[in-house]
N, C-alpha and C positions, 0 to 999 in steps of 0.2 A: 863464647856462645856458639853454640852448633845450631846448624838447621838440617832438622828431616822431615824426611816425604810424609805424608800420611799415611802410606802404605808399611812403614818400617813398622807401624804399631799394629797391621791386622795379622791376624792369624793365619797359620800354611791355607788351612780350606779358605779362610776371607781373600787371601789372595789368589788361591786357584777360581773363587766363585767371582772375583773381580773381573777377572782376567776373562773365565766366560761370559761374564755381562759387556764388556771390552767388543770383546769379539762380535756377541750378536747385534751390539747396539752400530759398529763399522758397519756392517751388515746392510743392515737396517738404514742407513745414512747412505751405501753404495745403491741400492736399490731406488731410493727414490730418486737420486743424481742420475742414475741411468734410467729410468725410466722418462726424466724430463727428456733427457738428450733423444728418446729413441721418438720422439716426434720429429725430428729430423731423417729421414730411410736412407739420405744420401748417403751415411757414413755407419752405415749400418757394422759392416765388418770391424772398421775401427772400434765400434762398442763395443762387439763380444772381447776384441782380446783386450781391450783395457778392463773390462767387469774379469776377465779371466787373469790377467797380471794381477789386479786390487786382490780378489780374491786368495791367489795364492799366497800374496802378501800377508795381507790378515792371517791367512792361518798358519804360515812362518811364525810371526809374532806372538799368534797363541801358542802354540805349540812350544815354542822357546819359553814363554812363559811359566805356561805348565808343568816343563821338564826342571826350572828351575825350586816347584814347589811342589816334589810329586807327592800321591797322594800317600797314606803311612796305609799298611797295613792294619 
């Protein structure tokens, strides 16, 4: 008995369209996390490049993503 992902069974687009729901819902979950943190000013700088590190992260992960399911002609 094998086991697979649920992903093994969507489509190239289902999984490129995953992957950018992936991405904005990270998004969407970094912004709120930094937005609580930034009622704190003391550590103001620390914020920007952690939201800048997460950020480029995410779009590492998309983008590898994506390239593994590019779109067809």
């Amino acid at each position: 008995m094998s086991i697979t992902s649920p992903i093994e069974h969507l489509t190239r687009e289902e999984r490129r369209a995953a992957a950018a729901d992936r991405f904005l819902s990270s998004l969407e979950l970094l912004v709120q996390r930094h937005r609580a943190l930034a009622l704190h000013s003391e550590h103001v700088d620390l914020h920007v490049e952690l939201i800048a590190a997460e950020v480029a992260h995410e779009l590492s992960v998309t983008r590898s993503a994506l390239q593994r399911y590019p779109q067809l002609p």
